[in-house]
C-alpha positions in Angstrom: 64.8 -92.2 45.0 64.2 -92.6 41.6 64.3 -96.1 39.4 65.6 -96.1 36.5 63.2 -96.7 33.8 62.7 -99.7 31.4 63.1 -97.9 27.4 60.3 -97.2 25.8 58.2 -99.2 23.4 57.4 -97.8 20.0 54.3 -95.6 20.2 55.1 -94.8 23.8 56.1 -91.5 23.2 53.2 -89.5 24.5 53.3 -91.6 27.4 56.8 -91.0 28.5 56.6 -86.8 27.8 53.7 -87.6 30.1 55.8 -88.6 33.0 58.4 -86.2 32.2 55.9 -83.5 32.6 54.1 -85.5 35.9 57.9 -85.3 37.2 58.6 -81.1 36.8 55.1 -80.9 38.1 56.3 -82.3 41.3 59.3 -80.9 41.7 58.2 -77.3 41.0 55.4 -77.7 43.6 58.1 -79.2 46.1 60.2 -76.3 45.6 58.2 -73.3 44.1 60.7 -71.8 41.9 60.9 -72.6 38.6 64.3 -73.2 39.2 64.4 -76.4 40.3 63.3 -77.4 37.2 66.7 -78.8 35.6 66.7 -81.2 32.5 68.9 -83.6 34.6 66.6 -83.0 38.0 63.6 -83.9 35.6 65.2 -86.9 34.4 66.2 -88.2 37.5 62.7 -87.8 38.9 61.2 -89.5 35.8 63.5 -91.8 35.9 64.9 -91.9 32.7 68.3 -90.4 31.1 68.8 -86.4 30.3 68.6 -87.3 26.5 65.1 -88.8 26.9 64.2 -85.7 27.9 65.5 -83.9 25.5 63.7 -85.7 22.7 60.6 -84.1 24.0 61.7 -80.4 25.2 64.4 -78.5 23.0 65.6 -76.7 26.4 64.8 -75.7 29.9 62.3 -72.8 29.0 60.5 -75.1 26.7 60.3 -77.6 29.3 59.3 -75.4 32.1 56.7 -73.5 30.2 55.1 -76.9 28.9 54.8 -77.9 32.4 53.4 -74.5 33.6 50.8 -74.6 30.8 49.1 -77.3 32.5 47.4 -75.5 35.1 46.2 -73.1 32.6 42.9 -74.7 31.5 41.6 -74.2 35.2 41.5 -70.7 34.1 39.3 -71.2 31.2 37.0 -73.3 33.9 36.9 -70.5 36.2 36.0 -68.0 32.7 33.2 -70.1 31.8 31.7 -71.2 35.4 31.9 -67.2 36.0 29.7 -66.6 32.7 26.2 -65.9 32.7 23.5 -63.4 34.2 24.2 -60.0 33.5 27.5 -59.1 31.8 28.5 -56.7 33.7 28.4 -58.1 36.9 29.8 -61.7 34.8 33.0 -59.4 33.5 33.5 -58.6 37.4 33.4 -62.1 38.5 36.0 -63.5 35.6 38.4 -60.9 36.4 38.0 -61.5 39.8 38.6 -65.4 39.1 41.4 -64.3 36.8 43.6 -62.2 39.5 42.7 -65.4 42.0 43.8 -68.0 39.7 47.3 -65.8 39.2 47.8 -65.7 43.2 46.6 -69.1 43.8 49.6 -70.7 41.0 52.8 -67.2 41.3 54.8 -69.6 39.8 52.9 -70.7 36.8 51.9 -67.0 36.2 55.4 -65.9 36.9 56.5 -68.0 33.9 54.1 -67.6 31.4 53.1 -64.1 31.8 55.9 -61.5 33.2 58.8 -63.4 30.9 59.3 -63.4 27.6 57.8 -66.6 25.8 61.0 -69.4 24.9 59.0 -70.0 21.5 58.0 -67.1 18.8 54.8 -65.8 18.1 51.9 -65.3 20.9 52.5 -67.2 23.7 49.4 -69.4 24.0 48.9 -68.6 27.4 49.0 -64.7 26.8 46.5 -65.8 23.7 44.1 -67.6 26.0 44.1 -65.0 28.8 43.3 -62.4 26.5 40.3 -64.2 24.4 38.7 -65.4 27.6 38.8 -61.5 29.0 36.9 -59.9 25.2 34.4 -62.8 25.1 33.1 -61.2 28.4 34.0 -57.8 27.5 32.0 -58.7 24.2 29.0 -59.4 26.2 28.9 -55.9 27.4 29.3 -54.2 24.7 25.8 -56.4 23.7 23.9 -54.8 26.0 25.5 -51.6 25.6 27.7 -51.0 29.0 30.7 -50.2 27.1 30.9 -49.0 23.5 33.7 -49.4 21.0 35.5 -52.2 20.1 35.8 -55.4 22.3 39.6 -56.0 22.1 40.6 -52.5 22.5 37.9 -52.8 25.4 39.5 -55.8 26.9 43.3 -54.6 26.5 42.5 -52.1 29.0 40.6 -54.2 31.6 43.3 -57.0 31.3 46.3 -54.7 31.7 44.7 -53.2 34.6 44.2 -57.1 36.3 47.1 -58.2 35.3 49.1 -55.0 36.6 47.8 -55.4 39.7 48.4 -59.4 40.1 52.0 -59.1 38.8 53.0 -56.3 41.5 51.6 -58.5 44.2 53.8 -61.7 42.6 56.9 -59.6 41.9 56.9 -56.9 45.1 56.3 -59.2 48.0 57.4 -57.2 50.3 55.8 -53.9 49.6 53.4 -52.9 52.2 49.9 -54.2 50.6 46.9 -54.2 52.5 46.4 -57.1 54.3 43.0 -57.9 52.4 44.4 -58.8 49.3 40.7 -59.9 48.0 39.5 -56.2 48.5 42.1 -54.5 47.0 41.8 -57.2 43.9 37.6 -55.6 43.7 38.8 -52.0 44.4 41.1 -52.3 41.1 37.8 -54.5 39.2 36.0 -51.9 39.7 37.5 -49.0 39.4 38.8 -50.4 36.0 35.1 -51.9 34.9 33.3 -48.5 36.0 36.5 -46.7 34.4 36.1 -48.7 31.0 32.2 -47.9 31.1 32.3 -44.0 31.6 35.6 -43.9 29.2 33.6 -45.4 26.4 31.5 -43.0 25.8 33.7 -39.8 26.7 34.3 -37.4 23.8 37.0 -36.3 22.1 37.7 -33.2 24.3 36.9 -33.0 27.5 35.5 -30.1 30.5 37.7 -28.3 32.3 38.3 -30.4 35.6 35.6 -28.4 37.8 33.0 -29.0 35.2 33.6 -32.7 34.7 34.0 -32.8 38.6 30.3 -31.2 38.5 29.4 -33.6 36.0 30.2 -36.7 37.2 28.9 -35.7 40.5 25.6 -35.3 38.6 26.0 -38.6 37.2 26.7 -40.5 40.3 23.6 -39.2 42.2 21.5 -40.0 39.0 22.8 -43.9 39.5 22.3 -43.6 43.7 18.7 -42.6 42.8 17.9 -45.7 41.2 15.1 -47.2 43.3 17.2 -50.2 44.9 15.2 -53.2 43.5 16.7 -56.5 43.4 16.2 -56.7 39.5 18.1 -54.0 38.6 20.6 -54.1 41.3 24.4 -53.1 40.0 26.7 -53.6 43.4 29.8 -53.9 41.4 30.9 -54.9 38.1 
């Protein structure tokens, strides 16, 4: 039960859309829809009156994605603590961490990625998704795994994580394997070896027997590779 709050000083402001925000935190983890989130739920939580909330939030959406946005710099952690060594492997590892992070918080993800934003321009959390993704994409193109340009390079690979996260969040009840983790690495892979090879295709391509042939050749080239520790590739 909640009590009802004293009014706030001058200067408090920051400190009350603080409590506001602790408040819809709560209640969206009690209840793991975003819609439990109402203005006068949030108030009553908080303890203050509907109004004082809306001094701080225009609406519901505004509310609900400024309260969603909070779990997002955990994902810039998990970019950053998955950084490092060689890029290729490093690109694996954040979009691992990325499709993770989407599972471990549907909610959150729900909100700020698979509905339209409630404010214009880039939503920041779309913005900050996609700049964590080229600046290890970037690194690859570095050293030359993938050529071309980083974001164009990055669109792809997102879009592929993100396809697959959302269908898990959205289709529940479709009949996924039960190893979620391995069929988040088959779709890392297939899209990081995918971007790799892609890069550097030309314009036309083989008929399909020859580029069969080809990438045949290709593959037993890379499982000839003596299989030293140094120069081990296991996945991207």
């Amino acid at each position: 039960m909640s009590t009802r709050r004293v009014r706030a000083r001058r200067g408090e402001g920051a400190l009350l859309r603080e409590e506001i925000l602790r408040a819809a935190e709560d209640l969206l983890t009690e209840a793991g829809t975003e819609d439990a989130l109402t203005l006068r739920a949030v108030a009553r939580r908080a303890g203050v009156s509907t109004p004082s909330v809306y001094l701080h939030f225009a609406d519901k959406d505004a509310l609900v994605e400024a309260v969603c946005m909070r779990v997002w710099d955990e994902l810039g952690r998990l970019f950053t603590g998955n950084l490092g060594g060689d890029p290729f492997l490093a690109l694996g590892r954040c979009a691992r961490a990325y499709a993770r992070f989407a599972l471990d918080h549907p909610v959150q993800y729900r909100v700020l990625m698979l509905r339209p934003s409630a404010a214009p321009g880039v939503p920041p959390a779309a913005e900050t998704a996609f700049r964590h993704m080229v600046a290890a994409v970037a690194a690859c193109v570095e050293t030359r795994v993938f050529e071309g340009d980083p974001e164009e390079l990055a669109l792809g690979l997102w879009s592929a994580v993100h396809g697959c996260v959302s269908l898990l969040i959205a289709q529940p009840a479709f009949p996924w394997p039960r190893d979620r983790e391995a069929l988040i690495d088959h779709i890392v892979r297939q899209a990081g070896f995918g971007a790799a090879v892609y890069s550097r295709l030309p314009g036309t391509l083989p008929p399909s027997k020859e580029l069969a042939a080809r990438l045949d050749e290709f593959g037993a080239r890379l499982a000839a590779v003596p299989d030293e520790p140094s120069r081990r590739q296991s996945s991207p």
